[in-house]
C-alpha positions in Angstrom: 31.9 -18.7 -4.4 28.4 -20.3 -4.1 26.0 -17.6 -3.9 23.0 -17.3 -0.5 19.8 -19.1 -2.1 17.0 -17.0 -0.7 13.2 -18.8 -0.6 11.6 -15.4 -1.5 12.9 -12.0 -2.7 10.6 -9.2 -2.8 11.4 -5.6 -4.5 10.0 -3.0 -3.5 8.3 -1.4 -0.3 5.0 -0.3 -0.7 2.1 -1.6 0.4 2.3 -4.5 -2.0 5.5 -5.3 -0.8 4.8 -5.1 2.9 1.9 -7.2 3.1 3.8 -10.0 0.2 6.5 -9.5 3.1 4.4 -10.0 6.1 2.4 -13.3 4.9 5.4 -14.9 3.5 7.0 -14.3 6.7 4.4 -15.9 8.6 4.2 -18.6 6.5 8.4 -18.9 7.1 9.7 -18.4 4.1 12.2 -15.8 5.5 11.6 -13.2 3.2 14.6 -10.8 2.2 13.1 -7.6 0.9 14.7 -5.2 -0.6 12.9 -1.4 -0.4 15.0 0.5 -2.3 17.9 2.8 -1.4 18.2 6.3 0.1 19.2 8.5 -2.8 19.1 12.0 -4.7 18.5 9.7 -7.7 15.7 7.6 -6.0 14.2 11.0 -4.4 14.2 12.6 -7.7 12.6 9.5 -9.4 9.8 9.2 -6.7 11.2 5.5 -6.2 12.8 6.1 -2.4 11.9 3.5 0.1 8.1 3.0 1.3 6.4 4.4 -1.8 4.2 6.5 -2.8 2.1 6.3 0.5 4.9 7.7 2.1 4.4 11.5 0.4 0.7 11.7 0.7 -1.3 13.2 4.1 -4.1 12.3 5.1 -5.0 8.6 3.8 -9.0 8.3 4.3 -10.1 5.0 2.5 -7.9 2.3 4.0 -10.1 -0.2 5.8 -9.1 -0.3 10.0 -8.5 3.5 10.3 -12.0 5.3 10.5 -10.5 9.0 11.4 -8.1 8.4 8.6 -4.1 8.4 8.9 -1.0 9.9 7.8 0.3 8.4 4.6 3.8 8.1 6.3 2.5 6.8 9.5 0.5 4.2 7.7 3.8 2.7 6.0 5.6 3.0 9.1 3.4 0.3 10.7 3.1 -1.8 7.7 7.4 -1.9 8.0 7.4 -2.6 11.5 4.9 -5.7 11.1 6.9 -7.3 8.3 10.0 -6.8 10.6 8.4 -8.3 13.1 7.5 -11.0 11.7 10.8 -12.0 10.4 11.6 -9.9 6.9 14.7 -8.8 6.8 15.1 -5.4 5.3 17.8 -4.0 2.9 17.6 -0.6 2.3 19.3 -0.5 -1.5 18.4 -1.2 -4.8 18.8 -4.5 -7.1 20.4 -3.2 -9.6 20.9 -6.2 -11.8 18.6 -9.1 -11.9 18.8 -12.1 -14.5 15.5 -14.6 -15.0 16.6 -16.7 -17.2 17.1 -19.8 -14.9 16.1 -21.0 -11.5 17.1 -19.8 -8.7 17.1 -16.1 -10.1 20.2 -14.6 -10.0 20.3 -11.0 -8.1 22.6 -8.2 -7.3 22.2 -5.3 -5.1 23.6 -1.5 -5.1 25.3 -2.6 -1.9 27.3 -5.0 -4.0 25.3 -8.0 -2.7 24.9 -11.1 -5.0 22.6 -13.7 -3.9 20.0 -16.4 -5.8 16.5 -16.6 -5.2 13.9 -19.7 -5.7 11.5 -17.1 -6.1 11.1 -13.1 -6.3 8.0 -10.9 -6.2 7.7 -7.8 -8.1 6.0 -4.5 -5.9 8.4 -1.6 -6.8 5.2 0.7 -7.6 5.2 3.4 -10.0 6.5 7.2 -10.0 5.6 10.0 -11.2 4.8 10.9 -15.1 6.1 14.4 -16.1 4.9 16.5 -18.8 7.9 17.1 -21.0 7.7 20.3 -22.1 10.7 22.7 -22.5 11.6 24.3 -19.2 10.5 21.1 -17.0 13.5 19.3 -16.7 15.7 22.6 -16.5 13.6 24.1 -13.8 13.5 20.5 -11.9 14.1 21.9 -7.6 13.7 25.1 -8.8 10.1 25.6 -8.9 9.3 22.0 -10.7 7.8 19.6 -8.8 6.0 15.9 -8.7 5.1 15.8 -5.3 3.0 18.4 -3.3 3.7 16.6 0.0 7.6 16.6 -0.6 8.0 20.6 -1.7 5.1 22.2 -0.7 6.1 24.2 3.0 9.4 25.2 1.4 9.9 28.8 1.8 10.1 29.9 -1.9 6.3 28.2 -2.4 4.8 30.2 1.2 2.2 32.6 0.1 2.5 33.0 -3.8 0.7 31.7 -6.9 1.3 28.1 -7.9 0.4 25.9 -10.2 -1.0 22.2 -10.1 -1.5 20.1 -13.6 -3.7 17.4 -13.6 -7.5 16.6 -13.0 -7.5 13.3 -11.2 -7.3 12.7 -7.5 -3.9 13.2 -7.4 -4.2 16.8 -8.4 -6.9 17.5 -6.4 -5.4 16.3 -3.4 -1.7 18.3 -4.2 -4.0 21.5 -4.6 -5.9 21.0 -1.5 -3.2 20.7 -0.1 -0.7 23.2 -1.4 -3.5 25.9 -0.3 -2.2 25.5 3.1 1.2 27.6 2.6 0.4 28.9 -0.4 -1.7 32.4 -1.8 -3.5 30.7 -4.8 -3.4 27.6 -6.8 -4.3 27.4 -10.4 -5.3 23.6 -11.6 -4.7 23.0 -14.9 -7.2 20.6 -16.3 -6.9 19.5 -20.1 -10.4 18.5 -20.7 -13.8 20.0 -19.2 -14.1 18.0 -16.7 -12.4 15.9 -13.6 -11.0 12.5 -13.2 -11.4 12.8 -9.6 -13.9 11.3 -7.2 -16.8 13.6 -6.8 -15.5 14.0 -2.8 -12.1 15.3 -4.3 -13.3 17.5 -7.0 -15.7 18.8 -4.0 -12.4 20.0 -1.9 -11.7 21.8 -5.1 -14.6 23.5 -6.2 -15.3 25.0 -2.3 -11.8 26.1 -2.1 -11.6 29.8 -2.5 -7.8 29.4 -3.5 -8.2 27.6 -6.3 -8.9 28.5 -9.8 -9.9 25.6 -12.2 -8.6 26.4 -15.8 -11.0 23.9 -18.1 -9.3 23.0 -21.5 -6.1 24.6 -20.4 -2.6 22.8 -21.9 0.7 23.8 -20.6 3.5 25.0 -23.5 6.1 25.4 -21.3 7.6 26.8 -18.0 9.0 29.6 -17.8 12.1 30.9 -15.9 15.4 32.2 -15.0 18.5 30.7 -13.2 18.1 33.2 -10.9 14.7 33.2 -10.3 13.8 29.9 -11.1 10.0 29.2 -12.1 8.3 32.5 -12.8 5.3 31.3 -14.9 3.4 29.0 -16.7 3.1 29.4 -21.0 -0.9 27.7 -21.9 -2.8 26.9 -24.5 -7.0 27.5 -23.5 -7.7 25.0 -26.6 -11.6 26.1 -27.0 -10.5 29.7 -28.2 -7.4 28.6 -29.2 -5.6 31.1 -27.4 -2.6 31.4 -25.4 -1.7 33.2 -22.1 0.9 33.2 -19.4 0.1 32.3 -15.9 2.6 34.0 -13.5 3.9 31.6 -10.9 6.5 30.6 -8.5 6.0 26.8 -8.7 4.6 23.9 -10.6 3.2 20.9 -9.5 2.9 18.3 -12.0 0.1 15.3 -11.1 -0.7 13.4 -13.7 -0.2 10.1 -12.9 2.7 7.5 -12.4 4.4 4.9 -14.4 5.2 1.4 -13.4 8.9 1.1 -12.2 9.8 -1.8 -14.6 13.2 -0.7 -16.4 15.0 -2.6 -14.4 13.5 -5.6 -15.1 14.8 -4.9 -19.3 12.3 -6.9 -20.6 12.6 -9.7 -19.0 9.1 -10.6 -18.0 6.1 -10.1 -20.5 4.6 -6.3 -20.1 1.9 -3.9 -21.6 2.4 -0.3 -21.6 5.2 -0.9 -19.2 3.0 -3.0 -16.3 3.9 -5.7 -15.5 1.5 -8.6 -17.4 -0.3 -11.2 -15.2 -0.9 -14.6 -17.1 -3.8 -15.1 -14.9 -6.7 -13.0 -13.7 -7.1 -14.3 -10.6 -2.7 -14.9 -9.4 0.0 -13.0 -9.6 1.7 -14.9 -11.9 4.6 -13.5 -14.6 5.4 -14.9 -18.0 8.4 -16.2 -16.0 7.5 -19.6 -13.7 8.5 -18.4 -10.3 8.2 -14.7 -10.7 5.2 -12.9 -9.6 4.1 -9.3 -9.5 1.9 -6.9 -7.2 0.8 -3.3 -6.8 0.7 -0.6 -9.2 3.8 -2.2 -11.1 1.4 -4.7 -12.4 -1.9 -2.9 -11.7 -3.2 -0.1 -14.6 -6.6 -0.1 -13.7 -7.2 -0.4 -9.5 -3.9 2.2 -8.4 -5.1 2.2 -4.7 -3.1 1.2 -1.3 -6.2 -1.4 -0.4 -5.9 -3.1 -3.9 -2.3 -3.0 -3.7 -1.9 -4.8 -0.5 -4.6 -7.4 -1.8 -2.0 -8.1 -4.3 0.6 -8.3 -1.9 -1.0 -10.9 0.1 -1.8 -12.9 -3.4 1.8 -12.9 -4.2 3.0 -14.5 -1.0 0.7 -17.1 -1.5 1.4 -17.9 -5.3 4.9 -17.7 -4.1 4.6 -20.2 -0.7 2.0 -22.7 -3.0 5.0 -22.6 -6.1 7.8 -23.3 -3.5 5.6 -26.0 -2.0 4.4 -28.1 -5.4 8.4 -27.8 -6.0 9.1 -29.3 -2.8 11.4 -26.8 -1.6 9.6 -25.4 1.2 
């Protein structure tokens, strides 16, 4: 059976993938997006639909919004204008995906097969772990990438936590965690921050939170019955190390791009995505074209990401055109 032949197929749905979504539906391409699907898997992954906008509070920096807005709210509106405007939304994964010709063959987790003239690349990055024994074992029972997500559970309300990491990230999950929790203890490897000097400002005035320069965690510690019960470091300018009792960590130190699906299929570097030109989005792959943190090491921000996006639709709409399909 002759498969659909789609104009545009975008993967992903964060702000990259909205915006690629919203100008190639204006420009009526009838974009078919697909954001990912709802699953333990995805959720445990950090990859479930509207990225990872969707798990952070307040968002200050994006232009249009001077009191700020919710991360979640701020994706919400980005999916209803792409809907709006003609993007039809599939809430599953691709799961297979082949490059090799024109039109691109695709397949969904909803069993889906379909061909594409072109697709765009946004699905984002998640969460980098530590892996150190007791991480994976204690995964939802103490363990945790995302402040936002596990932070007013019960078993985290007024104890001791940890938070690794000294970028924004970090900063921002240990603000935050201060609101249900007794005291946070940030883990920073070196002797100083990564994070904007407003962020690491938050920090420092915080009376809940204790800043542990040079400190590398060994391992988690725990029981099955207990779950996390502390933290083994290493204070590596007296080489010495201590325990730090806890109920919970919160590990922030970064993402990686969401590429394995794409098995090597499209040139990368360090797992992003490779551009073949500073100033498109274009893939090693005629046709393909990439956005967002997925193809973005440097930048990481929702503005830049959505810049992207709109670049994407573009490169995609001008391709289609000089092909004479659109």
């Amino acid at each position: 059976m002759e498969h659909e032949v789609e104009n545009v197929t975008i993967i992903g749905s964060g702000p990259a993938a909205f915006t690629a979504a919203i100008y190639a539906a204006r420009a009526e391409l009838k974009p078919l997006e697909y954001e990912g699907a709802i699953t333990e898997e995805n959720r445990l992954a950090g990859t479930l639909p509207l990225g990872q906008l969707n798990w952070t509070t307040e968002v200050e920096n994006f232009p249009g919004f001077p009191d700020g807005i919710q991360g979640p709210d701020l994706m919400l509106k980005m999916r209803e204008q792409a809907v709006r405007y003609g993007t039809r939304i599939v809430t599953q994964d691709v799961t297979e995906l082949d490059l090799s010709e024109r039109p691109f063959k695709l397949k969904g987790s909803d069993g889906k097969e379909w061909k594409s003239r072109t697709v765009i690349i946004a699905t984002g990055a998640s969460a980098r772990y530590l892996d150190i024994p007791g991480e994976r074992e204690f995964a939802n029972k103490g363990v945790s990438a995302c402040a936002v997500c596990d932070g007013a559970l019960p078993r985290f309300r007024g104890k001791s936590l940890v938070v690794v990491g000294g970028g924004d990230t970090a900063a921002e999950e240990a603000t935050y965690l201060t609101k249900f929790a007794d005291h946070i203890h940030l883990l920073v490897r070196r002797g100083e921050m990564r994070a904007s000097k407003v962020m690491q400002q938050r920090v420092f005035d915080n009376d809940k939170i204790t800043v542990h320069w040079h400190t590398k965690p060994l391992e988690v510690l725990g029981t099955d019955a207990d779950g996390v019960t502390g933290v083994k470091v290493e204070k590596s300018e007296v080489g010495d190390v201590q325990t730090i009792d806890c109920v919970g960590v919160f590990v922030a130190i970064g993402h990686r791009p969401n590429t394995a699906f794409l098995a090597d299929q499209v040139h990368m570097e360090e797992g992003f995505v490779k551009l073949t030109d500073p100033f498109h989005t274009f893939t090693s792959v005629e046709g393909v074209f990439a956005a967002g943190d997925v193809a973005d090491p440097t930048y990481k921000q929702a503005v830049t990401a959505a810049g992207m996006g709109c670049k994407a639709a573009l490169d995609a709409e001008h391709f289609l055109a000089s092909k004479g399909e659109v």
